[in-house]
N, CA and C atoms as an extended XYZ file, in Angstrom:
219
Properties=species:S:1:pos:R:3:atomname:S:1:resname:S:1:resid:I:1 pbc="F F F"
N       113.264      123.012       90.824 N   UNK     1
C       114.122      122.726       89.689 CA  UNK     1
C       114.177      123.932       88.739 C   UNK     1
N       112.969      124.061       88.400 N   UNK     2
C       112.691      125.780       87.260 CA  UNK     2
C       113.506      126.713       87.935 C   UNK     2
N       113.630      127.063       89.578 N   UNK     3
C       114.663      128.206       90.057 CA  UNK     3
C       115.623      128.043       89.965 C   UNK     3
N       116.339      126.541       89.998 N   UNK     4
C       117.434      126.606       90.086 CA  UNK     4
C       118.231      126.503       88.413 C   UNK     4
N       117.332      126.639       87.807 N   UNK     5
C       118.115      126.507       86.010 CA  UNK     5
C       117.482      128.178       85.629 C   UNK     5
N       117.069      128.874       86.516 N   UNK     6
C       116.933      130.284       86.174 CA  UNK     6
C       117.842      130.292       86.925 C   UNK     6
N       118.908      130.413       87.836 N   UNK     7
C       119.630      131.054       88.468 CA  UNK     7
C       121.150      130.794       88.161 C   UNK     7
N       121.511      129.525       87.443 N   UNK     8
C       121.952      128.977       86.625 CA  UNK     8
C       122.288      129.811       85.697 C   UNK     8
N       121.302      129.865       84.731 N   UNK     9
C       121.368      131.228       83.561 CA  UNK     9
C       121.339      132.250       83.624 C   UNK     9
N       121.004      133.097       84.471 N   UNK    10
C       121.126      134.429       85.182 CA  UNK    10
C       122.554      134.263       85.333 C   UNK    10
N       123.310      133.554       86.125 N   UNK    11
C       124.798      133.914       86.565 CA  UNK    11
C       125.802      133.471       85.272 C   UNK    11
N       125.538      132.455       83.851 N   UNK    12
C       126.045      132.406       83.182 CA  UNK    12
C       126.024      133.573       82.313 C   UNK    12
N       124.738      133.742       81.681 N   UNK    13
C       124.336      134.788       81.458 CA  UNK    13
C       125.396      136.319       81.323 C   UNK    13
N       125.126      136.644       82.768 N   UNK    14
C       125.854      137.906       82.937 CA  UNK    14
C       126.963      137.951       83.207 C   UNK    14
N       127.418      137.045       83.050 N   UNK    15
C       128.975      136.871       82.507 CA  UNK    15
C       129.386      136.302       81.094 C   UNK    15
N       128.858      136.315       80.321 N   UNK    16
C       128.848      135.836       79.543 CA  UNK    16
C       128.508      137.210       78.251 C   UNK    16
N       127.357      137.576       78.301 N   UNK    17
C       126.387      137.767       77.054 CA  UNK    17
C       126.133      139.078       77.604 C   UNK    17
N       126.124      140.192       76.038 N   UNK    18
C       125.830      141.359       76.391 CA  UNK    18
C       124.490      141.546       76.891 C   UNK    18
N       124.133      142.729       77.755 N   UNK    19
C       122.747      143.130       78.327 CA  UNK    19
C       121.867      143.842       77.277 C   UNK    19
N       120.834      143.874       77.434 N   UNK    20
C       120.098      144.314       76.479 CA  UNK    20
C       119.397      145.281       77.302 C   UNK    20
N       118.479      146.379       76.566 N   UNK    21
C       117.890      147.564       77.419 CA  UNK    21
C       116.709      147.978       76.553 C   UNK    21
N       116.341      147.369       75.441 N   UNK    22
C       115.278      147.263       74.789 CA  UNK    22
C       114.032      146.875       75.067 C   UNK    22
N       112.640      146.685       74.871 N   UNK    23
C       111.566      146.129       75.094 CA  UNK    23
C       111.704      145.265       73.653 C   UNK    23
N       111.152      143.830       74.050 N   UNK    24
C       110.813      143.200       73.085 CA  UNK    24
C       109.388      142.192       73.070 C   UNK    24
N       109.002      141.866       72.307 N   UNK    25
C       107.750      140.564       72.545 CA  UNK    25
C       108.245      139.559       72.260 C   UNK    25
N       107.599      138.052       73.248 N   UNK    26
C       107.968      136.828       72.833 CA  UNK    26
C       106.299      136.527       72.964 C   UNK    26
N       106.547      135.631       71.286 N   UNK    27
C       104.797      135.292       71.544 CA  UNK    27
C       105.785      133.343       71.286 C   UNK    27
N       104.132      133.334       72.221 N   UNK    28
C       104.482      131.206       72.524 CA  UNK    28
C       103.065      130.743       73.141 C   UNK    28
N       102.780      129.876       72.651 N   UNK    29
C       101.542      129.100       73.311 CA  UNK    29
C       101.677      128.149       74.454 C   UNK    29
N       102.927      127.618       74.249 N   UNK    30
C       103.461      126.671       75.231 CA  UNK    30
C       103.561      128.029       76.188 C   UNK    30
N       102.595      127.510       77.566 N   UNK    31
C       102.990      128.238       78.370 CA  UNK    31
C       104.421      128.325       79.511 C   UNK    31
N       104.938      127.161       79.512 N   UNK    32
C       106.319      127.008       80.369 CA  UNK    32
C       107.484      127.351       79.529 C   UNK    32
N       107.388      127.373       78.017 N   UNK    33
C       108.111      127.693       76.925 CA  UNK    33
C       108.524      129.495       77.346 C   UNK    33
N       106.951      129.720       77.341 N   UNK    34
C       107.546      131.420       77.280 CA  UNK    34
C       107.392      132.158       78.355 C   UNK    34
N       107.076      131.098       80.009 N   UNK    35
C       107.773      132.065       80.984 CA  UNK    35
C       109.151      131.434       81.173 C   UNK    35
N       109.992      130.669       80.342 N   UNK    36
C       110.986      130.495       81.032 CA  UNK    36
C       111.825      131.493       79.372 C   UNK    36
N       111.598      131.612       78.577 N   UNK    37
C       111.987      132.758       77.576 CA  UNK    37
C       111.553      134.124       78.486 C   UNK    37
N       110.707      134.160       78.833 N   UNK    38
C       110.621      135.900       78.977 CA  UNK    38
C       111.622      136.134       80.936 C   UNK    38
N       111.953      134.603       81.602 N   UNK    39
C       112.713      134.705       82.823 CA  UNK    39
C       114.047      135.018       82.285 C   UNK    39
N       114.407      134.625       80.661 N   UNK    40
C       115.442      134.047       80.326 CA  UNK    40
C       116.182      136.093       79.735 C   UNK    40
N       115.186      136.104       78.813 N   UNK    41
C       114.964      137.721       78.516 CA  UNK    41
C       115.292      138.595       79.669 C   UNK    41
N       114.960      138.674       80.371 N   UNK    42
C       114.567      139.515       82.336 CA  UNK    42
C       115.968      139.594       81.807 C   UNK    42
N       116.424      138.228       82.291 N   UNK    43
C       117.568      137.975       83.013 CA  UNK    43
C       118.671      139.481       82.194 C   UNK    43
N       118.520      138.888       80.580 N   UNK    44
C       119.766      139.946       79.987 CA  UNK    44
C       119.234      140.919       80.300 C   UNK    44
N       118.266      141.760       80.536 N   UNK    45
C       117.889      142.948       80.448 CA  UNK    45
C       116.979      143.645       80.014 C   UNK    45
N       116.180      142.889       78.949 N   UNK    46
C       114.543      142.931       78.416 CA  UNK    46
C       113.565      143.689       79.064 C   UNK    46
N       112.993      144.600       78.586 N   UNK    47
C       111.566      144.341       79.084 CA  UNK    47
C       110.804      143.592       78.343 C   UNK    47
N       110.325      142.427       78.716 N   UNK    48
C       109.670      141.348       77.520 CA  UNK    48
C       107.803      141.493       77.705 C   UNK    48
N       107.707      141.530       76.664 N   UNK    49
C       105.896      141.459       76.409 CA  UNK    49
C       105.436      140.375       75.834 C   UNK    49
N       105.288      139.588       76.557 N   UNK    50
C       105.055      137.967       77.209 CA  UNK    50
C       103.381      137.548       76.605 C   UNK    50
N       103.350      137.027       75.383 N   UNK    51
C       101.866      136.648       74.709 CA  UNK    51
C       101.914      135.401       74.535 C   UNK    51
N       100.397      135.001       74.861 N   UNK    52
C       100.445      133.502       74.451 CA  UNK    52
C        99.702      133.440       73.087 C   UNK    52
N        99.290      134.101       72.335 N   UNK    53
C        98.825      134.151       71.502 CA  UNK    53
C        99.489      135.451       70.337 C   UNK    53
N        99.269      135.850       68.755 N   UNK    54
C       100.076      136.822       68.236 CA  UNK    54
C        98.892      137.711       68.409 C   UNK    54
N        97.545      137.790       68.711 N   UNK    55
C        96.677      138.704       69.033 CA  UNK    55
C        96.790      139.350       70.103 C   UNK    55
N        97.283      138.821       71.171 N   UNK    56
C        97.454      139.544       72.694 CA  UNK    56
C        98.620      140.212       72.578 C   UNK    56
N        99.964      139.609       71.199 N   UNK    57
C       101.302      140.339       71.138 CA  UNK    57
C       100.919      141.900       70.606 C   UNK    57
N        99.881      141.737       69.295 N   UNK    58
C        99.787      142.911       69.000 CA  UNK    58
C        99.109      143.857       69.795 C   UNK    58
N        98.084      143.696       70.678 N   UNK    59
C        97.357      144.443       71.742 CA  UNK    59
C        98.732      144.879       72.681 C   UNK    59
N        99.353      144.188       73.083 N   UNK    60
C       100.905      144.167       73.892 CA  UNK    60
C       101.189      145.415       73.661 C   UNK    60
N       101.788      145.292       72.450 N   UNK    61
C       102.632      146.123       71.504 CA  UNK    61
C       102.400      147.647       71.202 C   UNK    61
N       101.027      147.140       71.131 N   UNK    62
C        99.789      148.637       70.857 CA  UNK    62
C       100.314      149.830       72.274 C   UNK    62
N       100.070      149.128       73.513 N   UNK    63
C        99.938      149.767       74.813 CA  UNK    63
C       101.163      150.134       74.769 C   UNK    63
N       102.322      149.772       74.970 N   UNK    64
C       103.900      149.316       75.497 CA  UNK    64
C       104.947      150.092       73.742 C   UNK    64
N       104.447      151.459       73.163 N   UNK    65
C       105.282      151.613       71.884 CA  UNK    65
C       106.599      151.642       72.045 C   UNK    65
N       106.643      152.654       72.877 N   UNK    66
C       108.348      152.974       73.635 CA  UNK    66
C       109.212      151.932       73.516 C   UNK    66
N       110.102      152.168       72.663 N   UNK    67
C       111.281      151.431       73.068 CA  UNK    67
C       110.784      150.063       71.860 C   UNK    67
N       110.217      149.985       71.319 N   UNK    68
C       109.513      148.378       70.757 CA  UNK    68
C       109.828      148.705       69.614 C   UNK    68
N       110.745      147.566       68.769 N   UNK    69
C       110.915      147.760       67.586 CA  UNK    69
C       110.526      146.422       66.969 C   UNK    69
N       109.572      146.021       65.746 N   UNK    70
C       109.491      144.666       65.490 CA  UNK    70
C       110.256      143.759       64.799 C   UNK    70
N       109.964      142.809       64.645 N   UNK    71
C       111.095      142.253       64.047 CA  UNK    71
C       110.555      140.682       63.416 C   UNK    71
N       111.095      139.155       62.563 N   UNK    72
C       110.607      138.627       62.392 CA  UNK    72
C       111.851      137.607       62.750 C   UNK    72
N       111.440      136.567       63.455 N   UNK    73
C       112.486      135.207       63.105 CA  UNK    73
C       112.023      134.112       63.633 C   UNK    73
């Protein structure tokens, strides 16, 4: 079911919605929350830095500067 609503959004997606070429972080505790955000991310073009916690985002962030700009919402 999870492949087939990623593949789903992948093909709406890229017809749809501009690509992105940025690195970004998604922090989420729910773990099915934020691999299907960071499948969802892939999809446009992301490189996503995938935390389940905001301590592992900033360690993330630390390694991965390139390209990473922060942001709040």
């Amino acid at each position: 079911m999870r492949e087939k609503l990623v593949k789903a959004a992948s093909e709406t997606a890229k017809d749809a919605m501009p690509m992105g070429t940025e690195a970004v972080s998604l922090v989420e505790d729910e773990r099915a929350i934020l691999d299907l955000g960071k499948a969802f991310l892939n999809i446009l073009g992301y490189e996503v830095l995938a935390a389940a916690t905001p301590t592992e985002a900033i360690r993330l962030v630390g390694k991965n500067r390139q390209g990473h700009r922060s942001c709040d919402h």
